[in-house]
N, C-alpha and C positions, 0 to 999 in steps of 0.2 A: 681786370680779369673777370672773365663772366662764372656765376656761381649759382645755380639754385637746386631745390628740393623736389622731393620728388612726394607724391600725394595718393592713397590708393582710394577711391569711394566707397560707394553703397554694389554692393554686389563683389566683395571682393575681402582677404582680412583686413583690416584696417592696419595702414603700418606709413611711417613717416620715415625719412630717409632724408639728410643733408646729403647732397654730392660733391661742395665745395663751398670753402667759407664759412660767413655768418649772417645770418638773417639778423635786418636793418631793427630798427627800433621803431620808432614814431614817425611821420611823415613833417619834413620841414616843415616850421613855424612858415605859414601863410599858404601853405599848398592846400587845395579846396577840391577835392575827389568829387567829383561828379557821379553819383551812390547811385545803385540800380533803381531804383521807385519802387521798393518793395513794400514799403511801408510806410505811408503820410506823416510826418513830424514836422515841428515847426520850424520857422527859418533860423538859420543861425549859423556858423561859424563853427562847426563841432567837429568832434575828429571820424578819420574813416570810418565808412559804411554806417553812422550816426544818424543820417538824416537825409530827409531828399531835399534837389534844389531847385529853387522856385523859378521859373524862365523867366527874367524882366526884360521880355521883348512884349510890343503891343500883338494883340490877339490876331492881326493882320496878317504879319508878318509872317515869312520861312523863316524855320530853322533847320539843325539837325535834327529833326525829330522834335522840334518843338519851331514859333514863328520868327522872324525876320522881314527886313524889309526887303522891297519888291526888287527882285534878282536879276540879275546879268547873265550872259548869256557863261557857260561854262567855257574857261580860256584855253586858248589855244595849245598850252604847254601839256595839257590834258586830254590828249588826242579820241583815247578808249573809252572813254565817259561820256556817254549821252543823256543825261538828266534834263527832263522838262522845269526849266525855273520862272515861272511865268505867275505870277503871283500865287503862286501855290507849293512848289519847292518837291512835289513827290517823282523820287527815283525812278526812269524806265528801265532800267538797264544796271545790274549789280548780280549777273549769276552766285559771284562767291560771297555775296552778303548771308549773314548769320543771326538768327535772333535766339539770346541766351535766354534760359527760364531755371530759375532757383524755386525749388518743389513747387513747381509747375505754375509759378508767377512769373510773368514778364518781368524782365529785369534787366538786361543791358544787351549792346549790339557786340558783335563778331563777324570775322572772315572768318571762310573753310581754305584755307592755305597748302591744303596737299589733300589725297584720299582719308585717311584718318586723323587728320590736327587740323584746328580750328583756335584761332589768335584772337586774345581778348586783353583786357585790364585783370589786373590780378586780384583789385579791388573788388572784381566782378564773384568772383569764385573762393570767398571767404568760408565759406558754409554753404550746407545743403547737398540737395542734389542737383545735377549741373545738368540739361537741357538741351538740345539747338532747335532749330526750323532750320533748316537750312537751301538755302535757294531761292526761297519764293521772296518777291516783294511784302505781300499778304502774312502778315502773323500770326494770319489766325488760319489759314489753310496754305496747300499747295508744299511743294517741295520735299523735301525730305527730314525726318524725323529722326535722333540719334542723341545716345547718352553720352555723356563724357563716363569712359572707365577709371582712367587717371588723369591729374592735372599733376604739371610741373609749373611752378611758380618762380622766378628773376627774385635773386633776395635782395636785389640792391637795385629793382625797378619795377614798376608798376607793366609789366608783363607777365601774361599765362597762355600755357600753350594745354589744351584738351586733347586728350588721347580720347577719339572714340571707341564705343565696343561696334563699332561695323564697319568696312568702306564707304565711301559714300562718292558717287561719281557725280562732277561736280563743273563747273567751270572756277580755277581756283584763283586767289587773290594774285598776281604777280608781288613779288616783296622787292622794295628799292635798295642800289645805294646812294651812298653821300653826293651823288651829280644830280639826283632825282629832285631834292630840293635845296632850298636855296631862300636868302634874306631878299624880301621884295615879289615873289613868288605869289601867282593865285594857286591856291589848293582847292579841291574839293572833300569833305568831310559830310558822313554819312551815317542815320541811325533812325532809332526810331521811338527818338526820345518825348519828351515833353512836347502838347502844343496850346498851352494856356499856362495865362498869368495869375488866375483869380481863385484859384481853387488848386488842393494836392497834385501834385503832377502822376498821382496814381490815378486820380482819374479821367487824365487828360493822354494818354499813352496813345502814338501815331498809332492806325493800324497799318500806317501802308509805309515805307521805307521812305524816308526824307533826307533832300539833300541841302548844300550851302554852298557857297564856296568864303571863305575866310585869305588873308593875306598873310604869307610867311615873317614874322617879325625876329626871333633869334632863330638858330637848331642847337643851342647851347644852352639852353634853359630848362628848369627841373621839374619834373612829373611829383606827383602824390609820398613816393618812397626817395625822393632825392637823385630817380636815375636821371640820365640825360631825357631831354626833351624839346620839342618844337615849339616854340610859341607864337600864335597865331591871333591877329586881332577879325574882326568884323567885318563883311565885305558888304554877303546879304542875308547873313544868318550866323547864327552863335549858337557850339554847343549846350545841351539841360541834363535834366535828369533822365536815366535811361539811353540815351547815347554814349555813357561810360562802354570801355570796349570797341567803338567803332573805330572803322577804319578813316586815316587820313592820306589821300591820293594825289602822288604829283609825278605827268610825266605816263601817267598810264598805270602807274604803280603806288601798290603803298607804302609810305613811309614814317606814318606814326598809327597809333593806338591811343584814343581819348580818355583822358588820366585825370584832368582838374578845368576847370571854367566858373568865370565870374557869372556867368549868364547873361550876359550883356554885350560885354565887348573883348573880351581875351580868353583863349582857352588853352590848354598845356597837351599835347601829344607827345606820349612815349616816344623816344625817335628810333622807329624799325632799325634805321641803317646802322646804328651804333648799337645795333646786340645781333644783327645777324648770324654770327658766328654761332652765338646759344641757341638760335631758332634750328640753325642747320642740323648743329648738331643732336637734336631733337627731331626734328621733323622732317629732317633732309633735304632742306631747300632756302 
């Protein structure tokens, strides 16, 4: 049964509210969150939003926001997607892509998924004040600008849906169901995380929205808080640091939200389809 809380920010009185349930405890032993780059720490194995994580792909290489090796053409089962992946991996094409900013640092990707809600990791929106760009490739200009009012938080999965304080007219994420993906599956996965090995991934941050495409390996596998999730190995890039929050696309649609990654070759996406009901009933869609 789906359950979470509801979150009021900065411009508002501050007030907390369960709507159902219990908020989770710790994140499963071995789950590795993929932490916004808000702050350079050293590598390590530590618990949520603790530390960033180091990309161990070669400097060559696409990522999601960080590199990988030289890419494939995006697969057929992916029809809406047009990313240029030609040794360089940067997104043409992502109207509803979203760059979150935690007091005004870059910090993890998002979808704009209706006029006012925008889909993230929950990991993303622990603290601060909560940010978008929304629309543009470019992070640092273009598109539209919007606070999150409220966040609702999944207590029992690394999802967070942002209520903005504006509309914001949009080309929005299509969200999937359970036909969308599937074991054996190329995905597409998108952010604009890390793109170096050798230094903080705070100061290696895409500016321009990067793509991957990665291979469906379970949709029964657990995200950062234990919810269900998609796990996905290495095609021609792997999500980093900062691509926490992004979207994962199969079929035209998304179907998970980037939760945990090894950095190398396996990464964890919240799976969209098994909470839709909660997004609905939030966001309407």
């Amino acid at each position: 049964m789906d359950d979470w809380e509801r979150v009021v920010l900065a411009g508002s009185r501050i007030a907390v509210k369960w709507w159902r349930g219990v908020r989770p405890v710790v994140p499963p032993v071995g789950a590795f969150p993929i932490p916004p780059c808000a702050v350079p720490t050293a590598e390590s194995r530590t618990p949520l939003m603790k530390r960033l994580l180091v990309a161990a792909l070669s400097l060559a290489a696409l990522v999601v926001g960080a590199p990988a090796a030289l890419a494939a053409p995006a697969p057929p089962s992916d029809p809406v997607l047009t990313p240029t992946i030609i040794g360089g991996g940067t997104a043409s094409n992502a109207p509803w892509a979203a760059r979150l900013f935690s007091n005004g640092q870059q910090s993890c990707s998002a979808t704009i998924i209706a006029p006012r809600y925008v889909l993230t990791a929950k990991h993303c929106v622990a603290s601060g004040t909560i940010s978008f760009r929304i629309g543009s490739l470019d992070q640092t200009s273009g598109g539209t600008l919007a606070n999150a009012a409220t966040i609702y938080r999944h207590s029992a999965s690394d999802l967070a849906i942002a209520y903005l304080d504006r509309s914001v007219s949009a080309t929005y994420a299509p969200l999937g169901t359970s036909t969308d993906v599937r074991v054996g599956q190329n995905v597409q996965v998108y952010g604009w995380g890390a793109t170096c090995t050798n230094q903080p991934e705070i100061n290696c941050q895409s500016r321009y929205l990067k793509v991957a495409t990665v291979s469906v390996r379970s949709t029964n596998a657990r995200d950062a808080y234990n919810g269900v999730a998609v796990q996905a190995t290495r095609v021609n890039g792997i999500t980093a640091g900062g691509d926490s929050g992004g979207p994962m696309f199969g079929n035209g649609r998304q179907v998970g939200v980037a939760s945990t990654s090894d950095r190398a070759t396996v990464t964890n996406y919240t799976n969209v389809t098994t909470y839709r009901s909660w997004i609905r009933s939030i966001a309407g869609v």
